[in-house]
N, C-alpha and C positions, 0 to 999 in steps of 0.2 A: 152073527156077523156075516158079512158079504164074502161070496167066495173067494173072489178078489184078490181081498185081503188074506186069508191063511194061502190063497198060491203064491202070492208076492213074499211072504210069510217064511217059507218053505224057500222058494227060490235064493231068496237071500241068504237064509240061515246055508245052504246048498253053496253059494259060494265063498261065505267066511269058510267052510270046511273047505271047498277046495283049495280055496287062497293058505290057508295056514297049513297044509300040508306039503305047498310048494311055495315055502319059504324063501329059497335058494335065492340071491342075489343077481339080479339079470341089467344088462347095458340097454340101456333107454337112448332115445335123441328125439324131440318132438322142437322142431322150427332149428333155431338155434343152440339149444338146451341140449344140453346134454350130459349123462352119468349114470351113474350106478345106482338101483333102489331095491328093495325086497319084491318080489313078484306078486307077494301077499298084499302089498301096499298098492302096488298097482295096478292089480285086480277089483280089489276095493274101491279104489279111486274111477276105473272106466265103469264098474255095475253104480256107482253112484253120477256118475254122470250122465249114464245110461237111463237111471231112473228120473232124473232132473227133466231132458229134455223130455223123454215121454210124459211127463205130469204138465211140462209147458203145453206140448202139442195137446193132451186132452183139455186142457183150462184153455185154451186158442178155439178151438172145436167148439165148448161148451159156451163158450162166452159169445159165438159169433150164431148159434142158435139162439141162445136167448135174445141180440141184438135183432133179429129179425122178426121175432114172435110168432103170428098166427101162418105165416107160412108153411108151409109144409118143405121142410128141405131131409127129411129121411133119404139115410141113403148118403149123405153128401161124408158122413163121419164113416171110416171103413169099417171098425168095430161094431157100426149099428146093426140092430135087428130092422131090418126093413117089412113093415106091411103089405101084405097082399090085399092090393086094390082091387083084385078082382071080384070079390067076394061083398064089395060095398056098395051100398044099397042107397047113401048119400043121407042115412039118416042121422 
């Protein structure tokens, strides 16, 4: 399997433990909202939101290269491996 995935793997599993070990009930307020929740929960809840929008921004990235095709836009996603042109002979 891709590395990827056992880091994300690990990471995750890295934050259930730290979430369940600081259980403890903590005072929230987001907009107007506001109260009491487990800190377990709402740790859980920001690493899943967290993973949410980063799988959007990769599926945005990925989709907006395939829309373009034989272009060469390397470089334009920050995570990419960029080729050295120098080295290219144009064959």
């Amino acid at each position: 399997m891709k590395t990827s995935f056992w880091i994300l793997m690990i990471v995750a599993v890295l934050v259930v433990v730290f979430s369940v070990q600081n259980a403890s009930s903590v005072p929230f307020s987001f907009f107007t909202w506001q109260g009491e929740i487990s800190l377990a929960i709402l740790l859980i809840i920001a690493f899943i939101i967290g993973a949410l929008v980063g799988a959007l921004y990769y599926g945005l990235a990925m989709r907006k290269k395939k829309v373009v095709g034989n272009k060469d836009i390397s470089g334009d996603i920050p995570f990419e491996k960029v080729r050295d042109r120098s080295s290219d002979d144009g064959i």
